[in-house]
N, C-alpha and C positions, 0 to 999 in steps of 0.2 A: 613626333608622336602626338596625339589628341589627346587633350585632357577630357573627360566625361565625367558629371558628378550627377547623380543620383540627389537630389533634396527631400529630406521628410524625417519623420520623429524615429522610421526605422515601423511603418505598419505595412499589413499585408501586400496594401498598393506599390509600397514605394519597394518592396520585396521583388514584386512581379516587374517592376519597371529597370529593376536594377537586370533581371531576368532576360528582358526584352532587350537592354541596352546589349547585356554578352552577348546575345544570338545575333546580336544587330552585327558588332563587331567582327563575328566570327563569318559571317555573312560575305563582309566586304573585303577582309583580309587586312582592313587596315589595322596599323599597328596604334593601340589605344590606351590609357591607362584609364580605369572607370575606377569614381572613389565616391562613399557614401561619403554625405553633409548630412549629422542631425542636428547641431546648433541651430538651433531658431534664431540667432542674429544673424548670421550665414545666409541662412533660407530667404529670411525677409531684405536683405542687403541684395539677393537679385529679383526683390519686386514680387517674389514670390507669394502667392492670397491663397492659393490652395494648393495643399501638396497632394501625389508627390510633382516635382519640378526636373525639368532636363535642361542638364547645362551643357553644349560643345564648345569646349574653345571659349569657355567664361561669356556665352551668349546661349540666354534661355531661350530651350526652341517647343520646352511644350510645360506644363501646369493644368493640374489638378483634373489629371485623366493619364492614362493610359495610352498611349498611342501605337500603333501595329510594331510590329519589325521591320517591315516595308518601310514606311514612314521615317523611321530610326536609321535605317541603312540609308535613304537619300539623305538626310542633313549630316551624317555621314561622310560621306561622298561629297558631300554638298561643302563641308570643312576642310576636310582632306586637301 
């Protein structure tokens, strides 16, 4: 199973990214568990400078944007 985590204080971004990450999920079929991080030691301990941040598998694949579904579903796939 993939771990997914969501990083950020918990604002509208990291709302929509958490959003982005289930459709990504649900997309690919794979089986995922998606957890928010709002701990700012958390955040900053994966290098993270601007939230929100995407974690698969404890490797950040994206920071301080928004990235498609598309995008989400290959690293994804790309994890799996």
């Amino acid at each position: 199973m993939l771990s997914i985590k969501v990083l950020g204080p918990g604002c509208a971004n990291c709302r929509k990214l958490e959003e982005v990450a289930r459709e990504a999920v649900a997309a690919t079929g794979v089986e995922a568990e998606i957890a928010k991080v709002t701990d700012m030691q958390q955040i900053i301990a994966y290098d993270v400078l601007k939230t929100p941040g995407l974690v698969i598998n404890d490797k950040l694949v994206s920071s301080g944007r928004i990235p498609t579904p598309a995008s989400v579903a290959e690293w994804i796939r790309a994890a799996a």
